[in-house]
Structure formats: C-alpha cells, structure tokens
C-alpha positions, 0 to 999 in steps of 0.5 A: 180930984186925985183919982181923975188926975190920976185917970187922965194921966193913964188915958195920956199913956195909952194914947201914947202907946198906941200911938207908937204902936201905929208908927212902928207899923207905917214905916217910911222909908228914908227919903233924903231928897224931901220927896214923896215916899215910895208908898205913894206908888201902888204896891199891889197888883191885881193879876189879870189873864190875857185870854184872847187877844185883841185884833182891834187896833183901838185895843191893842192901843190900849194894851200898849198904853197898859203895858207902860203904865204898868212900870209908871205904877208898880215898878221900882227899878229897871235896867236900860241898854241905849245902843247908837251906831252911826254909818253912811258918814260923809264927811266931805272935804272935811276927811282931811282932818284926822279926827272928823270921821269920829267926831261927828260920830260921837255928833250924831249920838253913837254909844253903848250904855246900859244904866240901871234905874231905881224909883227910890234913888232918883223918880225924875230920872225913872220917869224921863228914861222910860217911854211916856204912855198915853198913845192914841190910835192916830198917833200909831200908824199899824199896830200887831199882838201875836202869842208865843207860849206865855208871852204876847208880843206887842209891836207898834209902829209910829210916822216919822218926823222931821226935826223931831222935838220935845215940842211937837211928834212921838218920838220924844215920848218914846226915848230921850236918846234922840237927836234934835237940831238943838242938840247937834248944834250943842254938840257941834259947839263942843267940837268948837265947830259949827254949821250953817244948817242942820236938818235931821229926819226920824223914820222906822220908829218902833215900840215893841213889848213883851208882855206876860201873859198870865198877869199882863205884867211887862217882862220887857220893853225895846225902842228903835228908829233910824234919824238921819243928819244932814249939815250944810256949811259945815266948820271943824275948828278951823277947817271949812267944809261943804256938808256932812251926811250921816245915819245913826240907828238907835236901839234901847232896850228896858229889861230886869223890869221888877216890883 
C-alpha cells in the first residue's frame, strides 16, 4: 500500500513537470486589454514567386485582395501618413470674417499626420486604419500590373460617389480618412455654425500597391481621391453666408510594413 502511494506521488511529480516544461515553451505574451494573443495571427509565410503577371482583370483583382490580406494575416505594424490639401475655397460673402478661409479648411479635412500602428497595442485601430480586402471585379472600374526590377505595381482605380458613406460605395473600405455629409456637419457644429445643406462627391479614387515580387509580400500600400463640398445656407457663429465650395485631395500612404 505504501509502495503504490508512493508510486502515485512520483507520476503526480512528473505530470507536473512536464506540464511546466509545456508552459515554459508556449509563452503568451502580455495582453492587458483581455483580448486574443497575438499567436491567433499567422506567423509564418510561405513564399510565393510572382513569375508572370496576370493580364486578366479577375486576377489582378485577386492579387490586389492578396496584397491586403497580406497585413490582415501576417503583419504587426505599419506606419500610416494621411495627407489633406484643401483648395479651390469659396467662401462667399463669408470672406469678411478674418478666420473663415481656415476654418473651413480644417471642415474639410486638411492635415499632415503620420502614425505608427501596432497589432499588439491596439487590433481595433490596425484594422479600421488599413484598406478592407474583399474587392470584386465589378467594384474596380480598370485595374493594371506593371514590373519594375523586383517589384510589381498594382494600380487599381474605383467610381466615384456621391455622399460617400460607411453604408453604401468603396471609398470607406479604402481609407477612414474620408469625409461624409455626417462628418462636415459635425465639424460645422464645432465652429458653432451650421449649414442648410451639404452634399459632397468623391472622384479619382485610386489604390495602388507595391508588391515583391519574390515573395508576393507587400512592401507598400498608397490611397488617394479627390472629394469636393458644396454648402448651401451657410452660418459662421453669427455671420450668414450664401454658400461655401471647396476641394480637398487626400493621399494616404502605408509604408515600414513589417512581421
């Protein structure tokens, strides 16, 4: 009776050791927000040699979906530049307050950021900044592939849209960085002014990659479109306008893209 306690005691000590010896081995990294660990993402890739390039649009398609996915499943970080340049401003009878001409240009979205992005600090915010994949060849109005040395460029160019909105079109699976009538609206409100109306159009929307070629891994990502505003009715704090026009061109531009 002894001996099999005894027997019993030494199998509990070496399932507890090997035990230990796994969970040495399976490391988890920190995770204070509760989520997922960063394990639940590929961390290997297999390479793949981009030998001829695709001339049918279907497929070009798909490499453009590929090149995307390729940060959903393998990247941790990225750095993001958004550029926004407002001009063509019309401020209307509005121009004889001091400060419309730069108000309504921060309105209209103009700035110079450039964040860097990680998956394991924050996956809501590495996902909602990067393009959405997913695209199909009717969403794509023309869609190209050329070579240059070891890289191939992928430019693909989308319809514009009126009103763009998280609800309907491409544009907000291509960049956050857009505006809506919603969000000149909010903006307006924060100049404690307002509109009677606002309509905005999105055109020359463009997603152009640059992949390796070698291992199909994308080096670099770049979003532009052009949206132009035009308000009606337009109040400045206490001053009353007829109407405000302008344009902005937004480039954003996804580089340092790294495993």
């Amino acid at each position: 009776m002894k001996k099999s306690v005894l027997n019993f005691i030494s199998l509990l000590m070496v399932a507890a050791t090997v035990f230990s010896l796994v969970s040495c081995g399976k490391t988890t990294p920190e995770n204070p927000d509760g989520e997922e660990p960063i394990t639940s993402k590929s961390t290997t890739q297999i390479p793949v040699e981009i030998v001829d390039i695709p001339t049918d649009k279907g497929e070009l398609v798909k490499m453009l979906n590929s090149a995307i996915e390729y940060v959903e499943l393998y990247c941790y970080r990225y750095t993001k530049r958004a550029v926004c340049k407002v001009d063509g401003l019309n401020v209307g009878t509005l121009s004889t307050a001091s400060n419309a001409a730069q108000a309504f240009r921060s309105i209209f979205g103009q700035k110079d950021v450039s964040i860097e992005y990680e998956y394991n600090t924050s996956r809501d915010s590495f996902a909602a900044n990067f393009p959405q994949s997913g695209y199909t060849v009717n969403e794509v109005s023309s869609i190209t592939a050329q070579q240059d040395d070891g890289t191939i460029i992928l430019t693909a160019e989308f319809p514009s849209e009126n009103n763009p909105s998280d609800k309907s079109g491409q544009l907000h699976k291509l960049s956050n960085d857009y505006l809506s009538v919603e969000n000149v609206n909010k903006a307006l409100t924060e100049f404690n002014s307002s509109a009677a109306s606002v309509s905005v159009t999105a055109s020359d929307i463009k997603i152009k990659a640059t992949i390796n070629a070698k291992d199909s891994s994308l080096q670099s990502l770049e979003v532009s479109f052009t949206q132009r505003f035009n308000l009606t009715g337009v109040t400045l704090v206490k001053i009353e306008g007829s109407g405000v026009t302008g344009a902005s061109h937004t480039t954003v531009i996804y580089s340092s893209i790294g495993v």
